[in-house]
C-alpha positions as CSV (number, residue, x, y, z in Angstrom):
1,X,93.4,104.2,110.0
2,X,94.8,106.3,106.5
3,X,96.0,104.1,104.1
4,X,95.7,105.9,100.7
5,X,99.5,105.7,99.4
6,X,98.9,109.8,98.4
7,X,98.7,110.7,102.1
8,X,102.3,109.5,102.9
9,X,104.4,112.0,104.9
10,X,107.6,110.0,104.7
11,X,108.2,111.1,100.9
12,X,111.4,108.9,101.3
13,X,110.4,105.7,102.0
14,X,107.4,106.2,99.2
15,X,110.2,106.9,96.6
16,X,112.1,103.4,97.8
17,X,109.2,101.7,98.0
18,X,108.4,103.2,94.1
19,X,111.7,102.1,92.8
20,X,111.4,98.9,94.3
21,X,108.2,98.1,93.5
22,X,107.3,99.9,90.2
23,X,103.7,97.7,89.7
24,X,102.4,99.8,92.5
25,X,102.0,103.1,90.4
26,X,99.7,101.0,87.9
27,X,98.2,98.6,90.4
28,X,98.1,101.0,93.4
29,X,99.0,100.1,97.0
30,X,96.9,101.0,100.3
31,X,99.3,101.4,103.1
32,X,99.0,102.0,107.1
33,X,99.9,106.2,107.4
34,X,102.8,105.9,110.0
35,X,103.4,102.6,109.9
36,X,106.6,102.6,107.4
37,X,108.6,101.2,109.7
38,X,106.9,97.9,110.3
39,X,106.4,97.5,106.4
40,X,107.9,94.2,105.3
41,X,107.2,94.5,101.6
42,X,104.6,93.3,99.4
43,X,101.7,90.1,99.6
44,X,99.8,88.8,97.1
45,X,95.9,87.7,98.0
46,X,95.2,85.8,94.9
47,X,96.2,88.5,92.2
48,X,96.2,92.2,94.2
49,X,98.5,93.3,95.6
50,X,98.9,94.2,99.0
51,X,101.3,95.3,101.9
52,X,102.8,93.4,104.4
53,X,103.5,94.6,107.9
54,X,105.1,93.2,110.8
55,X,103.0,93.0,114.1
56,X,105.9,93.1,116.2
57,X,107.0,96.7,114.9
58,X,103.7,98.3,114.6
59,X,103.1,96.9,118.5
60,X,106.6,98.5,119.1
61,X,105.9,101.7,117.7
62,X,103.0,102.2,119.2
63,X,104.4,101.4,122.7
64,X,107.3,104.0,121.5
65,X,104.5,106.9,121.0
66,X,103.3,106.2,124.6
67,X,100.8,103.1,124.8
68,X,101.8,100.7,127.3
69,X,102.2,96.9,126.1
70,X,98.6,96.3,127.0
71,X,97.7,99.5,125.3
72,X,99.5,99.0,122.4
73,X,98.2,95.4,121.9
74,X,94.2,96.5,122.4
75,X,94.8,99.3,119.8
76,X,96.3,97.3,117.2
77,X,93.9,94.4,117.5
78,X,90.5,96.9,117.2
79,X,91.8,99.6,115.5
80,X,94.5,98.3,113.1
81,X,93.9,94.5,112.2
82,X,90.2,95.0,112.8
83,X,90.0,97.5,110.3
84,X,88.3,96.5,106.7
85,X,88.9,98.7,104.2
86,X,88.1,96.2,101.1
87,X,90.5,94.0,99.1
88,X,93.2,96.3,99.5
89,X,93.5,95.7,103.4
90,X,96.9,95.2,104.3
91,X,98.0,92.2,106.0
92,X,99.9,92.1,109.2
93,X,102.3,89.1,109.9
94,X,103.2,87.7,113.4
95,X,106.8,85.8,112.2
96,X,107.1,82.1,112.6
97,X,110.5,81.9,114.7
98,X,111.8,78.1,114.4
99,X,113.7,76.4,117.2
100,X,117.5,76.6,116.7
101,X,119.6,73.8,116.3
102,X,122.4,73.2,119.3
């Protein structure tokens, strides 16, 4: 997994997330190469920063590029979240969905 913020292709979403974000240029930010469209925003593990994605759109792009659900699921879980890459891993959030009222 690439996650040095210089290697982004999407030059877009790395000027919005700039803009948005401006501690990032001093702090710096790993983030997941391809992944832009699961990124939630920014965490905080004690005081560094890091990104934030959502499991639910990473599994979906994945599925999108070809992996079946099952596929998808074993990638993500060896290759994605079970890659350490020091204190600047990002996290990846499953979303608590409450029950709605009636």
């Amino acid at each position: 997994m690439n996650i040095e913020i210089t290697d982004m292709e999407n030059e877009d979403f790395l000027n919005k997330l700039k803009d948005q974000f401006p501690q990032i240029e001093e702090e710096g930010l790993l983030l997941a190469d391809g992944l832009e469209e699961a990124f939630m925003g920014l965490g905080w593990q004690f005081r560094k920063l890091v990104a934030v994605y959502d499991i639910e759109k990473v599994l979906m792009k994945f599925e999108r590029d070809g992996m079946t659900a099952e596929q998808a699921v074993e990638y993500f879980e060896y290759n994605v979240q079970g890659a350490y890459v020091g204190e600047d891993t990002p996290i990846f959030l499953r979303k608590f969905i409450r029950e709605t009222k009636h």
